[in-house]
Every structure is written in C-alpha cells, then in structure tokens.
N, C-alpha and C positions, 0 to 999 in steps of 0.2 A: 504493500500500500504506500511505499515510499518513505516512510520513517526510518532513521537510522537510530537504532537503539546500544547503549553500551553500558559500561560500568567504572565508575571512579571512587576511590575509598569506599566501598560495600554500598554506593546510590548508585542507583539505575536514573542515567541521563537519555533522554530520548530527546530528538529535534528532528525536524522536516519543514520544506520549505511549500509544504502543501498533501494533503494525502489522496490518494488516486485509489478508483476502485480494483480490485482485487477478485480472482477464483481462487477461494481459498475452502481445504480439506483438513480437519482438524485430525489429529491421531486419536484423540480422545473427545469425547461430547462433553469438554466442559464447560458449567455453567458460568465463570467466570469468564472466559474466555470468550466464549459465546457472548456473553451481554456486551465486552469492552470492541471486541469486531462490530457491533453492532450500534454501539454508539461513535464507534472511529465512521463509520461506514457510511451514515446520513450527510455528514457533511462531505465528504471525499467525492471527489469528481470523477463520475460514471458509476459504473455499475459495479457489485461486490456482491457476491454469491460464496455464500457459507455453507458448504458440503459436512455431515456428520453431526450439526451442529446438535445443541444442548435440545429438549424439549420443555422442561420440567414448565410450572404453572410462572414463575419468576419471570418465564421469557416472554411469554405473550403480553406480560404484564407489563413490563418495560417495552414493547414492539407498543401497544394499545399505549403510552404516554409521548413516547413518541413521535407516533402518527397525530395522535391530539396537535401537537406539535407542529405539524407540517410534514412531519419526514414521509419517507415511501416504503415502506416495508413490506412484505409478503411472506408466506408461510413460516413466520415464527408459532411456535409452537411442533415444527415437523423437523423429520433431519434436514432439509433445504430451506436457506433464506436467504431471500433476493432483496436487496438494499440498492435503489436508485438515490444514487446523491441529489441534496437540495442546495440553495444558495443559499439559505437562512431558515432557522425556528424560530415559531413565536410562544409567548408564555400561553400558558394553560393550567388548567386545575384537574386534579388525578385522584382520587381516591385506590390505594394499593392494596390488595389482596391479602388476605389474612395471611398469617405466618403460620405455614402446614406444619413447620416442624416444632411450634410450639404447642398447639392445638395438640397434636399429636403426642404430645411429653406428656400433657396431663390427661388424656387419654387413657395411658400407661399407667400411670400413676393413679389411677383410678381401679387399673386391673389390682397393680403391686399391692395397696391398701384394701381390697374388699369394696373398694368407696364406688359411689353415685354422682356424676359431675355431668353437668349441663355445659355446654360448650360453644356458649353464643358467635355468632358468626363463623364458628369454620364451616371449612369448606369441604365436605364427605368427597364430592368428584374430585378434589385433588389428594385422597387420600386411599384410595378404593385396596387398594392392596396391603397395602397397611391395615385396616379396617379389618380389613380380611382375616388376618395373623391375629389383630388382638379376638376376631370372633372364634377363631380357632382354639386360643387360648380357653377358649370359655366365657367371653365379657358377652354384653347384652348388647347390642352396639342401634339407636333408633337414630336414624337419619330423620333429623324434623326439619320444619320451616326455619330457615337462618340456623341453624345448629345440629348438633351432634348429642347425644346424651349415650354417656358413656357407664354399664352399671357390670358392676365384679361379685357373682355370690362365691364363697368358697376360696379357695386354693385356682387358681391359674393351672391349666393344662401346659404338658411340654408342646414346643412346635421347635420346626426348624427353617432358619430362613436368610438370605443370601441378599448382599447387598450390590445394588444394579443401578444406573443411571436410569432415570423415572421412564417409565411410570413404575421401576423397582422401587424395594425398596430402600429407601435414602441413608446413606454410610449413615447419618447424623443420627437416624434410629435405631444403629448398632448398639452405642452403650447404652442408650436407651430403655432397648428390649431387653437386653442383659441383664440388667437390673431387677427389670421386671421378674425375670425367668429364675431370680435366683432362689427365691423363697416357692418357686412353683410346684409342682408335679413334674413326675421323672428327669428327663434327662435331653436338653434343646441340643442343638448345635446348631452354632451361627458361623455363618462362613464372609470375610471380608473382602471382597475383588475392588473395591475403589482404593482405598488408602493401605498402604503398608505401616508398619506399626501403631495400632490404633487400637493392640489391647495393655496399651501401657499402664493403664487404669486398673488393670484385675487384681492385681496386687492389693489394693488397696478396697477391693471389693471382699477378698478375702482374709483383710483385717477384720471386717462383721462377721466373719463366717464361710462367706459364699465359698460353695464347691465349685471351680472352675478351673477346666484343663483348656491349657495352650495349645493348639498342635497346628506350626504353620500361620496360616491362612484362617485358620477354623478354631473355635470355642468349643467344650464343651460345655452345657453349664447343669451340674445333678443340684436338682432343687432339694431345698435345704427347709425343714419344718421354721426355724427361725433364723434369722439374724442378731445379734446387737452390736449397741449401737460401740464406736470406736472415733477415735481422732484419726482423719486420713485426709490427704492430700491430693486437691486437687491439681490437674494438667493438662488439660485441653477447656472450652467452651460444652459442649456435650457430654463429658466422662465427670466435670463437675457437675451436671445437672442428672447425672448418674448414682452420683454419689447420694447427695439431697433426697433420690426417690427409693434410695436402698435405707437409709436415715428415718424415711417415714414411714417406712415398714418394717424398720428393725425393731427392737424392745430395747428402751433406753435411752440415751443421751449419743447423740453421733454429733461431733464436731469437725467440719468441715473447712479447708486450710487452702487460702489462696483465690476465694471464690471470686475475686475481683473477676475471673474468666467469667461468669455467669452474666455481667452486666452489657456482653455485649447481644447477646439473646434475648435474654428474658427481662420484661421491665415489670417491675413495681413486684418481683417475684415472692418475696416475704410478703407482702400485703396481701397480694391473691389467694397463699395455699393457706395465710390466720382466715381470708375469710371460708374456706370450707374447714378447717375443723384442725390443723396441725397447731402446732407450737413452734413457731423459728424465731429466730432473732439471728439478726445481725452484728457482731462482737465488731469493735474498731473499724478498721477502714476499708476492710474486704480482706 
C-alpha cells in the first residue's frame, strides 16, 4: 500500500508519502489486522481487496461506521473485502455493538456459580456456538428480546472445545471456559490453535485446587467437587478475569494480584458482579 514501515530503539516508525490501494492475502484472518487494512484502505487511492480477511461481529461493525462515514466498503463480514478509496470522511454518530466477549464471561460465570443472570443487550447471533458449549454444559441458555438469560442448576457437565477464528470459538473464551470446567463434571479438554502459550495461567488455577493437565496445545481439565479460594496472580486480560470467576466459585477468600489487566475489558467490573450477589473489592491501585 506504499508505506515504509521500520524500527528505531524498540518504536515502530512508519511514513509514506500517500497510501495506494492494494491485493492483499493475509496468512492468518486477523482481526486486528483486518480492521487496521481497512481503515488504511478508505482513504488510499484505488482499490484494496483483503483476501482471508477477519469475519468476527467487530468487523462489520467498524465497515457499518465507516460507510456512515462516507467510505466504500463491501463484504466485510466475509473472507473478501473490497475497499474503494475516498477523498474524504465526514463525522457521524455510531452506536457499537455489545462486547461478545464480555457478555459471554458472565455467561460462564453464571454456569461456574449455579447462578441466574439476565444479560441485557447481548447479542445470542454473535455468540451461537459459544451458547452452544455453555448449553452443552448443562446451562439453560433463553435467547429473549435484547438479551440472553443465562441459568446453571447443579454441577456443569464436561465438554470439549477448540478454539477457531469466528464464528469458532474465540481464544479469549479459553481461560474462560477453563475456569468454568474446573469445578464441573468429568473431565473437558480444550485445545488452543490461535495463541501459543496461553495456558500460563493454570498454574495459578491450581493454586485453588483445579485438576488440570498440560499437554501441548491441549488442556485437560478433571472437574474438581470444590475449589478455595488462594492468592494468585494475574497475566494476561482474560486469564485475570479467569481467575475472578474461579474466586466466585471457590469456598473462601481468593485474592487476586495485578488485576490492573482487567481494566482494559471489563468496566465498572466490581460494581456489576456486588450487584448480583458476590462480595469483591478492590484492594489499592489494581
């Protein structure tokens, strides 16, 4: 597309004296990648076509603000998007798409606890396969008008389940489900194909308890009648909010280390889970 991209003391410097449209074939559908092509793409001159590109619900999302926009988009949401350059945007007002993979945390977390959670505004078509796993689990899953109502009797059933670029499901509900499965019925295994090292967190899952094997790519996880609760540390964005829903399902006091990670996901996250029925606080500065 005509940028010259490089590197000086660990910053990524990039300049161009214009950017030009582009056939461009990603090796991987990602969703970052995907969205930054596509904002390079409106303004660059001619035309830029994105082969493999991303699908997920984020993309059409930002194509739909966009076009508001002025821009010229076409089949975002598909593996092909055809981007005709414009001379200019103009402002616009957008309302953005619930956050699946929040939605879907307390979801989970509905299973992990036994608990009954109403789930204003999400969005069940952007979560279908997901949905699926927690009904498999055993949850009650009603898809209503504007929302989800999410209800757990009993102990969770084992599943097993593999994470994929959408409409799989989303690495981010890896440690997720983890969590969930740990205190479950038999024995899951979750298998990781988008990120490598991303069960750095088990460790720390089975400071509470949890039974869980490494192997590779793949988890086991043999559900475990209880957890308690333990001080551990968090490491990522998702493996902290991992941690939190092993905490609400363990017996005890579980303290949670470094969760400043959580603030870029989840907002007002303490005020939410006092108002269905947990006890959290937030100790110092994150």
């Amino acid at each position: 597309m005509g940028a010259e991209v490089g590197s000086e003391h660990g910053f990524l410097v990039a300049e161009t004296a214009g950017l030009r449209g582009a056939a461009i074939t990603l090796d991987y559908p990602s969703v970052g990648a995907t969205e930054n092509l596509m904002m390079a793409a409106v303004r660059a001159r001619g035309t830029t076509v994105i082969d493999n590109a991303a699908r997920e619900p984020e993309i059409a999302d930002i194509a739909a603000f966009l076009v508001a926009m002025g821009a010229r988009i076409e089949g975002a949401g598909t593996n092909t998007i055809e981007i005709d350059g414009v001379d200019e945007l103009a402002g616009t007002e957008h309302v953005t798409i619930p956050d699946r993979i929040e939605a879907g945390t307390w979801a989970a977390a509905a299973v992990a606890t036994g608990g009954d959670l109403l789930l204003e505004h999400a969005r069940a078509d952007h979560l279908d396969l997901f949905l699926t796993k927690l009904a498999d689990a055993g949850a009650l899953i009603d898809r209503i008008e504007d929302g989800i109502r999410v209800r757990q009797i009993g102990r969770g059933r084992d599943i097993d389940f593999v994470t994929l670029p959408y409409p799989g499901v989303a690495t981010d509900f890896q440690p997720i489900l983890m969590a969930m499965l740990a205190t479950g019925e038999g024995t899951s295994i979750a298998t990781e194909n988008v990120f490598e090292s991303r069960f750095l967190y088990v460790d720390e899952l089975r400071r509470m308890g949890a039974n869980i094997e490494v192997r590779g790519r793949s988890a086991l996880v043999h559900g475990v009648d209880k957890m308690t609760g333990a001080q551990v540390m968090a490491t990522d964005l998702r493996a902290s909010m991992s941690l939190v829903l092993a905490g609400l399902a363990a017996e005890g006091e579980t303290e949670v280390l470094r969760v400043y990670h959580l603030d870029r996901g989840y907002e007002r996250l303490e005020e939410k889970l006092s108002a269905v029925g947990a006890t959290i606080e937030r100790r110092g500065g994150g």
